[in-house]
C-alpha positions as CSV (number, residue, x, y, z in Angstrom):
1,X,0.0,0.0,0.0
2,X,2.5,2.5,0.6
3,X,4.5,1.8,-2.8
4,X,1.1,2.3,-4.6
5,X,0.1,5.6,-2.8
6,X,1.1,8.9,-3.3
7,X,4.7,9.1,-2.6
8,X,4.4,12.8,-1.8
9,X,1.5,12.1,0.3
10,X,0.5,11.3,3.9
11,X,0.8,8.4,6.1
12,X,-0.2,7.8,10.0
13,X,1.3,5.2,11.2
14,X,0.6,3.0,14.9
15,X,3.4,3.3,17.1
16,X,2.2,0.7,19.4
17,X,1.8,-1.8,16.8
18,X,5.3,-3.9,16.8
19,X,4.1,-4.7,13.1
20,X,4.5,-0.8,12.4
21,X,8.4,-1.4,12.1
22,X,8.4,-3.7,9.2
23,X,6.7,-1.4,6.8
24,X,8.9,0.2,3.9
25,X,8.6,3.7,4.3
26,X,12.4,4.1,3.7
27,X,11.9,5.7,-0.1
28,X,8.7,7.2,1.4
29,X,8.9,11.4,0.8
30,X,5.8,12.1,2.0
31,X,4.5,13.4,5.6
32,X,4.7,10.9,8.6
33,X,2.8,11.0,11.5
34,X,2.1,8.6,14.6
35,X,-0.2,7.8,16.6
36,X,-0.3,5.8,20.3
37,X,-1.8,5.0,23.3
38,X,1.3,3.2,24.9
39,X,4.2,5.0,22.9
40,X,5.2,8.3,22.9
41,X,3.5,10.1,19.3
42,X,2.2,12.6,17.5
43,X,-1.3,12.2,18.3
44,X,-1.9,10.5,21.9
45,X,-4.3,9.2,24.1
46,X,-4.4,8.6,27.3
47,X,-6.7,8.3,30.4
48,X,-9.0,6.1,28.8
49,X,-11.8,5.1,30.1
50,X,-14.9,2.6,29.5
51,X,-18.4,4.1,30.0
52,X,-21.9,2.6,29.4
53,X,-21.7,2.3,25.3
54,X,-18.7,4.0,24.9
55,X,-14.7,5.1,25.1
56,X,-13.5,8.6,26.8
57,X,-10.0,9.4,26.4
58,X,-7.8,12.8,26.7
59,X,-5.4,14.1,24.5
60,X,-3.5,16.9,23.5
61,X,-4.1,19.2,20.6
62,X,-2.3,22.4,19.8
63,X,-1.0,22.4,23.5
64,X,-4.5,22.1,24.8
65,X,-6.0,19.4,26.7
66,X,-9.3,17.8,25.4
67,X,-11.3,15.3,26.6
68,X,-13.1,12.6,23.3
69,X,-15.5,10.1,23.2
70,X,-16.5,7.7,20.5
71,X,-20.0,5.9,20.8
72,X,-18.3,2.3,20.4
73,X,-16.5,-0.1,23.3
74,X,-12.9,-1.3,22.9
75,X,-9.7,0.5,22.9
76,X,-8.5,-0.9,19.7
77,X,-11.4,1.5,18.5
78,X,-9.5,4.4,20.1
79,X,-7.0,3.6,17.4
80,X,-9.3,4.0,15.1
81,X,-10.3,7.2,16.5
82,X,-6.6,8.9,16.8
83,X,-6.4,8.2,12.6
84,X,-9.5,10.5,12.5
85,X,-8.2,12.8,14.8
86,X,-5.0,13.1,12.8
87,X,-6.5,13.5,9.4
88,X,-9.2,16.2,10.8
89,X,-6.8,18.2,12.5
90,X,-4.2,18.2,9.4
91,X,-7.2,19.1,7.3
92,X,-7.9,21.9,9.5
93,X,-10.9,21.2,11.8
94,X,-11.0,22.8,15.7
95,X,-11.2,20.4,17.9
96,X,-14.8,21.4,18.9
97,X,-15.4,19.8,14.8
98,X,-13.6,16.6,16.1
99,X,-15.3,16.2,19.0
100,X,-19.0,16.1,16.9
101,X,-17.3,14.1,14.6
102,X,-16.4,11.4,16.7
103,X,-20.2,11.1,18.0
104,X,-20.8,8.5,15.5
105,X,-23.9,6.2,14.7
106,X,-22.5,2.6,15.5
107,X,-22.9,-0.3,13.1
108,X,-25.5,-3.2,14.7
109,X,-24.1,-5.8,16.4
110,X,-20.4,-4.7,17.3
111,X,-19.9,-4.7,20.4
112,X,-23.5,-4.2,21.2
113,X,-24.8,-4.0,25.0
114,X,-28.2,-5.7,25.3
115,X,-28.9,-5.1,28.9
116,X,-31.0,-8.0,30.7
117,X,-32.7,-9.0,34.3
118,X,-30.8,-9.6,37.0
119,X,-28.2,-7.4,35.8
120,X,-27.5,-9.8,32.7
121,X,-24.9,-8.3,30.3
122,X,-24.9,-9.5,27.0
123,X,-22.1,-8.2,24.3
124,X,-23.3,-8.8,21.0
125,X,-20.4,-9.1,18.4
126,X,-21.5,-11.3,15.9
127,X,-20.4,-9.3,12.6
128,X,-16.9,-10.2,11.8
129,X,-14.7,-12.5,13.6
130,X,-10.9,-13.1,13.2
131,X,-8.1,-13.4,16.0
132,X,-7.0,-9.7,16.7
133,X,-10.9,-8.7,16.6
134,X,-11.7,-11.9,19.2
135,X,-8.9,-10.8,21.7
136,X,-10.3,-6.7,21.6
137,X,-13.8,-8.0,22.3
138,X,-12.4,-10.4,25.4
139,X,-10.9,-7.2,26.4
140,X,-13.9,-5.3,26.3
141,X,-15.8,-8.4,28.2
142,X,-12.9,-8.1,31.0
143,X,-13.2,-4.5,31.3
144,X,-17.0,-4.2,31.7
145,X,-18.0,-7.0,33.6
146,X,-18.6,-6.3,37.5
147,X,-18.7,-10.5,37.9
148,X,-18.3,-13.4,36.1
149,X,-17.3,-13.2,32.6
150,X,-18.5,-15.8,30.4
151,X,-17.2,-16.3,26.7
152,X,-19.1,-17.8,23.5
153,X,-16.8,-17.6,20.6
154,X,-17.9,-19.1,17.5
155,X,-16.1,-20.3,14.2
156,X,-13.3,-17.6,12.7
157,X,-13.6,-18.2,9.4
158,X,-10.6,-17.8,6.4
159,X,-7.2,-18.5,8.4
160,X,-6.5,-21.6,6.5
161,X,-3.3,-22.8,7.9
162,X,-3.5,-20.5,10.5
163,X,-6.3,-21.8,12.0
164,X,-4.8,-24.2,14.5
165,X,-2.3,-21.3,15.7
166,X,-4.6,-18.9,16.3
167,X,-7.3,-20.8,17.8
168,X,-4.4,-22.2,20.1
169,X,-4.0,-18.5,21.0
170,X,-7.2,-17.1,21.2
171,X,-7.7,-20.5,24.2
172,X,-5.0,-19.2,26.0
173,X,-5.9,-15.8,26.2
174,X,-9.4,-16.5,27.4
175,X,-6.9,-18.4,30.4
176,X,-4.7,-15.6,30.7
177,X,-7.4,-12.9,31.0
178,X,-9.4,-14.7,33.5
179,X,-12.6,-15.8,31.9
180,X,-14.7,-17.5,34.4
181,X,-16.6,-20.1,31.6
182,X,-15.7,-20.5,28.2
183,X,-17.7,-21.9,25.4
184,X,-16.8,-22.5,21.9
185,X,-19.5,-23.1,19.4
186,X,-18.7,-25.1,15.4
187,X,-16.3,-27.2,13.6
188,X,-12.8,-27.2,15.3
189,X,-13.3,-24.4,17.9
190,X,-12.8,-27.1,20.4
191,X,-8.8,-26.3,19.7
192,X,-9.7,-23.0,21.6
193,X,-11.4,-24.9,24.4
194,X,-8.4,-27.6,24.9
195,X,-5.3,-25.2,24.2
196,X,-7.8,-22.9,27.5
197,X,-7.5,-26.5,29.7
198,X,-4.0,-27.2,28.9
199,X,-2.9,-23.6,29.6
200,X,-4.4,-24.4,33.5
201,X,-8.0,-23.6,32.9
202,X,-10.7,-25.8,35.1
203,X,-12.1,-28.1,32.2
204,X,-15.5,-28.0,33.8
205,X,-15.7,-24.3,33.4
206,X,-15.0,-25.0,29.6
207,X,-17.8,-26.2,27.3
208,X,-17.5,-27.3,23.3
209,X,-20.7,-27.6,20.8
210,X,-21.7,-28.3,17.9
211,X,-25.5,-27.6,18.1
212,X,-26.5,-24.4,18.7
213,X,-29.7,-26.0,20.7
214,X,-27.5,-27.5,23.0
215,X,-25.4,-24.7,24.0
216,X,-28.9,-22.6,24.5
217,X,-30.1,-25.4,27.0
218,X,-26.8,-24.9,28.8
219,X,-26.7,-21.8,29.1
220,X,-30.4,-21.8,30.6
221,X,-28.8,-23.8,33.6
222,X,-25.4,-21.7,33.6
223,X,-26.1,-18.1,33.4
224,X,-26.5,-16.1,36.8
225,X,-27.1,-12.7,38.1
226,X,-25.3,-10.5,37.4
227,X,-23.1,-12.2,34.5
228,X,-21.4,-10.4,31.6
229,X,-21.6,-12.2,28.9
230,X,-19.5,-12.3,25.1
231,X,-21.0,-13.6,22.1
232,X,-18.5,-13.9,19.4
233,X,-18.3,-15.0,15.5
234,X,-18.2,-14.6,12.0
235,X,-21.6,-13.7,10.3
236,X,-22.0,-16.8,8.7
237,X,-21.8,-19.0,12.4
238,X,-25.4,-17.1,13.1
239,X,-23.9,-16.2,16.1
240,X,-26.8,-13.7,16.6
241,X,-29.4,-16.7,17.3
242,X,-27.3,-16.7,20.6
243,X,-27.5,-13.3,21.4
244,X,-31.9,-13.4,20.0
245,X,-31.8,-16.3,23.1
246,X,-30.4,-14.5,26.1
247,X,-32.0,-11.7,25.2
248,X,-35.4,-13.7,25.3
249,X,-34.8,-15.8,27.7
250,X,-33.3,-13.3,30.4
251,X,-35.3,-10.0,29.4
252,X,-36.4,-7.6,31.7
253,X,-39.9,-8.1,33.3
């Protein structure tokens, strides 16, 4: 991408992204710019915090502090956010124009909050699925529970010979994290479910299926008040019959 772009033009790149040091902007002439949340850059955010639907987060701009908020859960979306902020500010926008701007309309179902009885929790993230975007959403799940975390993560569909890898890894980052029940849902997923036990997990907190009537059945008899619960995968997994079910069966009165 940056051989095919403008080579006088501009390009923002993530300095807390390790993968940021093997691009080839070494014949580059264009404008530079960085952003970060970690790492010292151009355009950085810190102080973030999670609210009900949403992300705040300070920066500075022109020497002044502000104070944003995006409409969306997740801090990879702050990312997201400081690109944004980067190209409206070089275009010339005050930051009283940014700060509208961010106040976007969210897509459906990413990273949706369905709030139930009891004080159920269900995230609904069952647009896209692929390893990077799984890990962000169990980071959201750890961030805004207040008790139990449980995890359904469904099929990620297209990593080929990746597949094995990253499902190993996705496992033992539900371990790692802290996820108090973990259920994987479709063909293979139980390679996130077994890498979870090996990694130390209690294998009766970890649940595989295959039939989505099944898991709903368990998750009648598993879910308590109070729980925060992640429903994860690809579009085509119908991942959203999940969410359609805890909302039903644990709606408000």
């Amino acid at each position: 991408m940056i051989h095919g772009m403008d080579q006088q033009g501009l390009l923002i790149v993530n300095q807390d992204d390790d993968n940021s040091r093997y691009l080839e902007t070494q014949q580059f002439k264009g404008k530079i710019i960085t952003i970060g949340i970690k790492k010292e850059a151009d355009y950085r955010a810190y102080d973030l915090q999670y609210k009900d639907v949403g992300m705040s987060f300070k920066m500075k701009l022109h020497g002044q502090e502000i104070e944003l908020y995006i409409p969306i859960l997740g801090e990879h979306h702050v990312y997201n956010a400081l690109n944004a902020v980067a190209v409206a500010d070089l275009l010339g926008f005050s930051p009283l124009d940014i700060q509208a701007g961010l106040n976007f309309k969210k897509p459906p179902r990413r990273l949706t909050i369905y709030n139930c009885r009891d004080d159920i929790t269900v995230i609904d993230d069952t647009v896209h699925s692929h390893p990077q975007g799984v890990r962000a959403a169990l980071d959201v799940l750890k961030n805004i529970a207040t008790n139990r975390k449980v995890a359904i993560i469904g099929q990620m569909r297209e990593l080929g010979v990746l597949r094995e890898e990253e499902y190993r890894k996705v496992g033992e980052y539900v371990y790692e994290i802290g996820i108090d029940e973990f259920i994987t849902y479709g063909f293979r997923t139980d390679e996130m479910s077994n890498a979870a036990i090996a990694k130390g997990m209690d294998p009766s907190r970890v649940h595989h299926f295959i039939n989505k009537d099944q898991l709903h059945a368990l998750l009648e008899k598993l879910i308590k008040p109070h729980d925060t619960i992640l429903v994860k995968g690809a579009s085509k997994t119908n991942m959203f019959e999940t969410v359609k079910f805890l909302d039903q069966t644990f709606k408000e009165e």
